[in-house]
C-alpha positions in Angstrom: -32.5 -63.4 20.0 -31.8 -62.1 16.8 -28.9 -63.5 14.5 -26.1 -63.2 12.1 -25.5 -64.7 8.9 -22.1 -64.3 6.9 -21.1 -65.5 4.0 -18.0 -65.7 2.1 -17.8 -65.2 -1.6 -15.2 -64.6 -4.4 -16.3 -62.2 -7.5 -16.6 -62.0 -10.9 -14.8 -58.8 -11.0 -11.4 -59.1 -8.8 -10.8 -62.7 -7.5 -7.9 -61.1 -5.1 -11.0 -59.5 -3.2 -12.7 -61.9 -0.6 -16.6 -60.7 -0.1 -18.3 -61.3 3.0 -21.8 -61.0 2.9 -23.7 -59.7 6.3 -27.4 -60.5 7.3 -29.1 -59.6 11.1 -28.0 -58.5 13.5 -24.3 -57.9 14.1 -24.1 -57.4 18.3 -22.7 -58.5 21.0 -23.9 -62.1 21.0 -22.5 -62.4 17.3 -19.9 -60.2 16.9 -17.1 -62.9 17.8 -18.0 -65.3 14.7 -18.1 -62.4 12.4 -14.1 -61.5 14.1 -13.2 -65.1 13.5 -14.4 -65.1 9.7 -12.4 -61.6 9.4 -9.2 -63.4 11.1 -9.1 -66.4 9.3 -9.1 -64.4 5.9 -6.4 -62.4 7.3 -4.8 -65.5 8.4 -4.6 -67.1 4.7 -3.0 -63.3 3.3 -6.7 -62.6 1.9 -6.8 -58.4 3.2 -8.9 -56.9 0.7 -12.0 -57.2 2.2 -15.7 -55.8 0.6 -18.0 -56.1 3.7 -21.5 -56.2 2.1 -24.2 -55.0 4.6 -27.8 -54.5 2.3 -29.5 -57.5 4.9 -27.5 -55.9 7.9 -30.6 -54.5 9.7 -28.6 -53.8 12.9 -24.7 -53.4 14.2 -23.9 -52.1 18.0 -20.5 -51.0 19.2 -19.4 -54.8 19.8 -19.7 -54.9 16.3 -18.3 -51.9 15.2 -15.1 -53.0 17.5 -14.5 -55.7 15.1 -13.5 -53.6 12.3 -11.2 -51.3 14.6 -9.6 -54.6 16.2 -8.6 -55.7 12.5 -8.0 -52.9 10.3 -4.8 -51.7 11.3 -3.3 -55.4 10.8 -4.9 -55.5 7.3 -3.4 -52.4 6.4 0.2 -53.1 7.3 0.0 -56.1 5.0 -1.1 -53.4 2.1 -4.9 -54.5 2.3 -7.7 -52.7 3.2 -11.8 -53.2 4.3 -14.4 -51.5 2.4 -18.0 -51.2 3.1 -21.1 -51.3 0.8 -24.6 -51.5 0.5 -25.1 -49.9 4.3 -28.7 -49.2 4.9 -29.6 -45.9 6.4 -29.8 -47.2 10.3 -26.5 -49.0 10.0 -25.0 -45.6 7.7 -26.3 -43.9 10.9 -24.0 -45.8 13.5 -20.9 -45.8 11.4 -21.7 -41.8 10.9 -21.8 -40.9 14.4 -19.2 -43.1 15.9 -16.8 -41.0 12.6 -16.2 -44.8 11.0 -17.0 -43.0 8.0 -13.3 -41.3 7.8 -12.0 -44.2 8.8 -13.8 -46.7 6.1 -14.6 -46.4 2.4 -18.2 -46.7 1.9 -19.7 -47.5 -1.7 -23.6 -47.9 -2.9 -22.8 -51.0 -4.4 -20.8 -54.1 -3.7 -19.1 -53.7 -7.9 -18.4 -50.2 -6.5 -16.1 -51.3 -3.4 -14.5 -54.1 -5.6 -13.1 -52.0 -8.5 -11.6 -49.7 -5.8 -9.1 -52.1 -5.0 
């Protein structure tokens, strides 16, 4: 069984941005302690969010729930989640499924930072 790793970062560029850093395989057998990460930032007021996907080599529609089960609650508090660094397969998936018009999606994790 494949896994997940996530880490959680500040940056150099806005500290008010939290960075969470995604590697594996984002499905239904991990999807739950990626939702927990996302909750407890939300939790401590931290909702603007730079999900950073370049090691993300797959994401089913377990994972793809997470971000619709959180996004509306960020954005009521005035935050927001923004993706970067998607490879093609994982571009793919949010493509299809329209997540595109519903996410902002930068080459580079700088990129998605200075848009806040």
């Amino acid at each position: 069984m494949a896994d997940l790793s996530i880490e959680i970062k500040t940056n150099n560029i806005n500290a008010n941005v939290s960075l969470i850093i995604l590697s594996g395989f984002l499905d239904a057998h991990t999807f739950s302690r990626f939702e927990d990460q996302l909750r407890n930032l939300i939790k401590d007021d931290k909702n603007m969010i730079v999900v950073q996907m370049k090691n993300l080599d797959y994401i089913s529609s377990a994972g793809l729930g997470v971000f619709m089960s959180v996004i509306g609650e960020i954005r009521q508090k005035g935050g927001d989640i923004k993706l970067s660094d998607l490879n093609s397969k994982v571009y793919k998936v949010f493509d299809l499924l329209g997540f595109t018009k519903l996410f902002q999606i930068f080459p580079t994790e700088e990129e998605a930072i200075k848009a806040f």
